[in-house]
matplotlib code that plots the C-alpha trace (Angstrom):
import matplotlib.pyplot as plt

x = [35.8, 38.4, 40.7, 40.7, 42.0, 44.3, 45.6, 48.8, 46.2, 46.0, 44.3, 42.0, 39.8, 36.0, 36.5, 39.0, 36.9, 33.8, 36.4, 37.6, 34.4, 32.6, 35.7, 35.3, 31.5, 30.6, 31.3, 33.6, 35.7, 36.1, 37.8, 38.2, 35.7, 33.6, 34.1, 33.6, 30.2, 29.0, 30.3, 30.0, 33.3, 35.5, 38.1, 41.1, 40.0, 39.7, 43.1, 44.5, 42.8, 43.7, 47.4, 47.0, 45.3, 47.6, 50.7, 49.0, 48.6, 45.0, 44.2, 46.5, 45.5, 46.0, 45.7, 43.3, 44.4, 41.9, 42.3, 45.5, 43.9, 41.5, 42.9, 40.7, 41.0, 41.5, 40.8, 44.3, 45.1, 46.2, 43.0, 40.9, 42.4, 42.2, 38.6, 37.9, 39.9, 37.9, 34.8, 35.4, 36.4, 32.7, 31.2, 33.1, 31.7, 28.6, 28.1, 29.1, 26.2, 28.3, 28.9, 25.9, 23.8, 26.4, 26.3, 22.4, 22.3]
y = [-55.5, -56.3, -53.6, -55.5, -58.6, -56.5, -55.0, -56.0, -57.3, -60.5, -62.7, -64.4, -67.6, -67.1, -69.0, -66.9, -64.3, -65.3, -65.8, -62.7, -61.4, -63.1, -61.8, -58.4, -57.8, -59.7, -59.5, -61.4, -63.2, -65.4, -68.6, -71.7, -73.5, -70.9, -70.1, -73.6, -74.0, -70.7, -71.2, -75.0, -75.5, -78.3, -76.7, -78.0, -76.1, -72.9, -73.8, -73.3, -70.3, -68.6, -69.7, -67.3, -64.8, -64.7, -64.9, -61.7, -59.4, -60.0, -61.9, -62.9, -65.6, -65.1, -67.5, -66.9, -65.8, -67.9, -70.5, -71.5, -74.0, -71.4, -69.5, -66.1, -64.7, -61.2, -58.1, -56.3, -52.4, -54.5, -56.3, -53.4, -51.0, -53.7, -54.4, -50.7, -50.0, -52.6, -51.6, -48.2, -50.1, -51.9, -48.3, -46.4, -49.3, -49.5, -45.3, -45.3, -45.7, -47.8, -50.4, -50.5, -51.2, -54.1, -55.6, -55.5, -56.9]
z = [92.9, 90.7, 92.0, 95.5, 93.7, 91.7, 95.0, 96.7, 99.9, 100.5, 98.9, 101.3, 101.0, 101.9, 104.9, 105.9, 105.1, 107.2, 110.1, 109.8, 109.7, 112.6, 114.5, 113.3, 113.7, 116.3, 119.8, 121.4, 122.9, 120.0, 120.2, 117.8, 119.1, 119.3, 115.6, 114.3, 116.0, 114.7, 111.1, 110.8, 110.0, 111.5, 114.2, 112.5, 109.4, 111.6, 112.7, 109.6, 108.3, 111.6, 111.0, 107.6, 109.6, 111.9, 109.8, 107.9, 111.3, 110.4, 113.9, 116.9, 119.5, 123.1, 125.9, 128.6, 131.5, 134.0, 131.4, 129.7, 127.5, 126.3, 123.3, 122.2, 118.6, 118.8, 116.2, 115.5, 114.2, 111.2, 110.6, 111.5, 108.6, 106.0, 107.1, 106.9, 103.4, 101.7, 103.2, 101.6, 98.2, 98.8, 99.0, 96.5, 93.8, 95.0, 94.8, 91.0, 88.7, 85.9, 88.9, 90.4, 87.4, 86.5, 89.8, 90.0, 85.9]

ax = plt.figure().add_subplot(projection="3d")
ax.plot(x, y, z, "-o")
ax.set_aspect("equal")
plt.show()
């Protein structure tokens, strides 16, 4: 795992990371309050980490279209390959013997 932190990705807080997350495994649509019920996290904070996650290409918010007050957090091509390239990061690790055994120690 220390090649993802050595990486030129970004370097992402775990909330961000379980926002990211919910967003990217679980159906949506997705929005902030939405995300703060389901991870117990006050919505200002989710505010902020989306600000990140949006700033990185990670998420974008969109307004509703029956609802303009409404704003959904949507997956992006961006956030998908990162999601994906670290998933395979995740797998290569966790196929080699050396870091398997070190992880499981």
């Amino acid at each position: 795992m220390a090649d993802a932190v050595r990486a030129e990705n970004p370097d992402l807080s775990m909330r961000q990371w379980a926002i990211l997350l919910t967003v990217y495994l679980h159906p949506g649509p997705h929005t902030v309050r939405a995300l703060a019920r389901e991870l117990n996290v006050p919505k200002p904070a989710i505010s902020r980490a989306l600000d990140a996650l949006s700033i990185l290409g990670l998420v974008r918010r969109v307004r509703n279209e029956q609802d303009r007050r409404i704003v959904n957090v949507q997956r992006t091509p961006e956030g998908s390959v990162f999601i994906d390239d670290f998933t395979q990061l995740v797998n290569q690790r966790s196929s080699d013997p050396v870091m398997s055994a070190a992880l499981y120690a």
